[in-house]
C-alpha positions as CSV (number, residue, x, y, z in Angstrom):
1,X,60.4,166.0,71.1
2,X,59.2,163.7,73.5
3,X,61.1,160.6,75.3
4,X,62.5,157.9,73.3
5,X,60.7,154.5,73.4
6,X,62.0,151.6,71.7
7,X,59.0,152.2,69.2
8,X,60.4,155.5,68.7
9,X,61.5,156.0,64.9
10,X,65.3,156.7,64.0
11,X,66.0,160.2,62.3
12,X,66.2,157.6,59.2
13,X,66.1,153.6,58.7
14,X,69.2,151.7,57.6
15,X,68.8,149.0,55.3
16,X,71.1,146.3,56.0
17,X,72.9,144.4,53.2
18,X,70.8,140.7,54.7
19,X,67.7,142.4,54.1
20,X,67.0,143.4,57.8
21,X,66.1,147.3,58.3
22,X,67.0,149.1,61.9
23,X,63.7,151.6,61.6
24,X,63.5,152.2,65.3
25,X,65.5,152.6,68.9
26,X,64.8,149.3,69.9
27,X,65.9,147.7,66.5
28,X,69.0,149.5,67.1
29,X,69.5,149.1,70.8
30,X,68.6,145.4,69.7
31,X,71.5,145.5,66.9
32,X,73.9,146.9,69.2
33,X,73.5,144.4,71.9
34,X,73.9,141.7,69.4
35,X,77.8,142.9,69.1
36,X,80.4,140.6,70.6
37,X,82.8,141.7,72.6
38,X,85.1,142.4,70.3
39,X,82.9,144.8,68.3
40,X,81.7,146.3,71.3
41,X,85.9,147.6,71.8
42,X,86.2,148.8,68.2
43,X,86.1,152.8,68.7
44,X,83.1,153.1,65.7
45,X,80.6,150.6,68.0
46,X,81.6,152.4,71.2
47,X,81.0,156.1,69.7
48,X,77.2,154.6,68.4
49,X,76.2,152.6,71.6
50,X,77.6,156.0,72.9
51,X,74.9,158.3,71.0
52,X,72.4,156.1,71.5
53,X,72.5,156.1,75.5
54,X,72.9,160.4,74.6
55,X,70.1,160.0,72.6
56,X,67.7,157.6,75.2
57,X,68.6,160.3,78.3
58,X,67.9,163.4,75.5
59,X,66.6,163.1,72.6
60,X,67.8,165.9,70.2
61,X,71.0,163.4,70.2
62,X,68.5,161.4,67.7
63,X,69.9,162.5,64.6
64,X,73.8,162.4,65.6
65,X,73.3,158.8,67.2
66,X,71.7,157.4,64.0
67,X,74.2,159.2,61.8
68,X,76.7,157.6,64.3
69,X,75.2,153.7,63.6
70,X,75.2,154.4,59.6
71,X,78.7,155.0,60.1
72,X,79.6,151.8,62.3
73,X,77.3,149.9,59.8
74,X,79.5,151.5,57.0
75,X,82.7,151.0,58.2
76,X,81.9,147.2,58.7
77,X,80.4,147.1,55.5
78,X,76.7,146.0,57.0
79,X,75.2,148.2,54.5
80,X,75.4,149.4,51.1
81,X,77.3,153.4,50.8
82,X,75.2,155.6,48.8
Protein backbone atom coordinates (compact mmCIF):
# COMPACT_ATOMS: atom_id res chain seq x y z
CA UNK A 1 0.00 0.00 0.00
CA UNK A 2 1.23 3.20 -0.68
CA UNK A 3 1.53 6.37 1.79
CA UNK A 4 -1.45 7.81 3.28
CA UNK A 5 -2.66 11.26 1.99
CA UNK A 6 -5.39 12.99 3.45
CA UNK A 7 -7.31 11.99 0.20
CA UNK A 8 -6.54 8.55 1.10
CA UNK A 9 -9.82 6.36 1.63
CA UNK A 10 -10.56 4.81 5.26
CA UNK A 11 -10.71 0.85 5.22
CA UNK A 12 -14.61 1.89 5.40
CA UNK A 13 -16.71 5.38 5.85
CA UNK A 14 -18.61 6.08 9.02
CA UNK A 15 -21.73 7.72 8.70
CA UNK A 16 -22.33 10.06 11.39
CA UNK A 17 -25.76 10.45 13.11
CA UNK A 18 -25.77 14.71 11.67
CA UNK A 19 -25.50 13.43 8.36
CA UNK A 20 -21.66 14.05 7.93
CA UNK A 21 -19.60 10.95 6.56
CA UNK A 22 -15.66 10.54 7.65
CA UNK A 23 -14.76 8.73 4.09
CA UNK A 24 -11.07 9.71 4.17
CA UNK A 25 -7.71 10.39 6.45
CA UNK A 26 -8.14 13.92 6.39
CA UNK A 27 -11.96 13.83 7.25
CA UNK A 28 -10.83 11.88 10.11
CA UNK A 29 -7.60 13.63 11.08
CA UNK A 30 -10.14 16.72 10.60
CA UNK A 31 -12.78 15.06 13.09
CA UNK A 32 -10.17 14.32 15.53
CA UNK A 33 -8.68 17.64 15.80
CA UNK A 34 -12.19 19.08 16.28
CA UNK A 35 -12.14 17.20 19.95
CA UNK A 36 -11.77 19.43 22.90
CA UNK A 37 -9.67 18.84 25.34
CA UNK A 38 -11.51 16.90 27.34
CA UNK A 39 -12.26 14.31 24.60
CA UNK A 40 -8.94 14.31 23.58
CA UNK A 41 -8.10 12.64 27.55
CA UNK A 42 -10.93 10.10 27.27
CA UNK A 43 -8.88 6.69 26.71
CA UNK A 44 -11.28 5.77 23.44
CA UNK A 45 -10.13 9.28 21.53
CA UNK A 46 -6.47 8.86 22.63
CA UNK A 47 -6.40 4.99 21.39
CA UNK A 48 -7.99 6.43 17.66
CA UNK A 49 -5.78 9.72 17.30
CA UNK A 50 -3.24 6.88 18.36
CA UNK A 51 -3.95 4.52 15.27
CA UNK A 52 -4.26 7.07 13.11
CA UNK A 53 -0.64 8.65 13.63
CA UNK A 54 0.26 4.39 13.37
CA UNK A 55 -1.54 4.41 10.52
CA UNK A 56 -0.07 7.95 8.69
CA UNK A 57 3.76 6.64 9.59
CA UNK A 58 2.55 2.81 8.21
CA UNK A 59 -0.17 2.17 6.60
CA UNK A 60 -1.28 -1.50 7.18
CA UNK A 61 -2.48 0.23 10.64
CA UNK A 62 -5.44 1.47 8.11
CA UNK A 63 -7.89 -0.99 9.01
CA UNK A 64 -7.18 -1.13 12.98
CA UNK A 65 -7.20 2.83 13.16
CA UNK A 66 -10.55 3.10 11.38
CA UNK A 67 -11.97 0.23 13.43
CA UNK A 68 -10.44 2.24 16.40
CA UNK A 69 -12.63 5.65 15.33
CA UNK A 70 -15.97 3.53 14.83
CA UNK A 71 -15.44 2.56 18.24
CA UNK A 72 -14.76 6.20 19.75
CA UNK A 73 -17.73 7.25 17.45
CA UNK A 74 -19.76 4.36 19.13
CA UNK A 75 -18.97 4.77 22.46
CA UNK A 76 -20.08 8.53 22.21
CA UNK A 77 -22.91 7.68 20.42
CA UNK A 78 -21.83 9.80 17.06
CA UNK A 79 -23.16 7.10 14.98
CA UNK A 80 -25.71 4.61 14.67
CA UNK A 81 -24.53 0.61 15.99
CA UNK A 82 -25.30 -1.82 13.43
Amino acid sequence: MLDLEKKSPLAFSLALKDGRTIETVGDAADFLSSLNAEQRERAHWKAAILMLNNAMKESRYLTTATINLRSALLYDRLIEHR
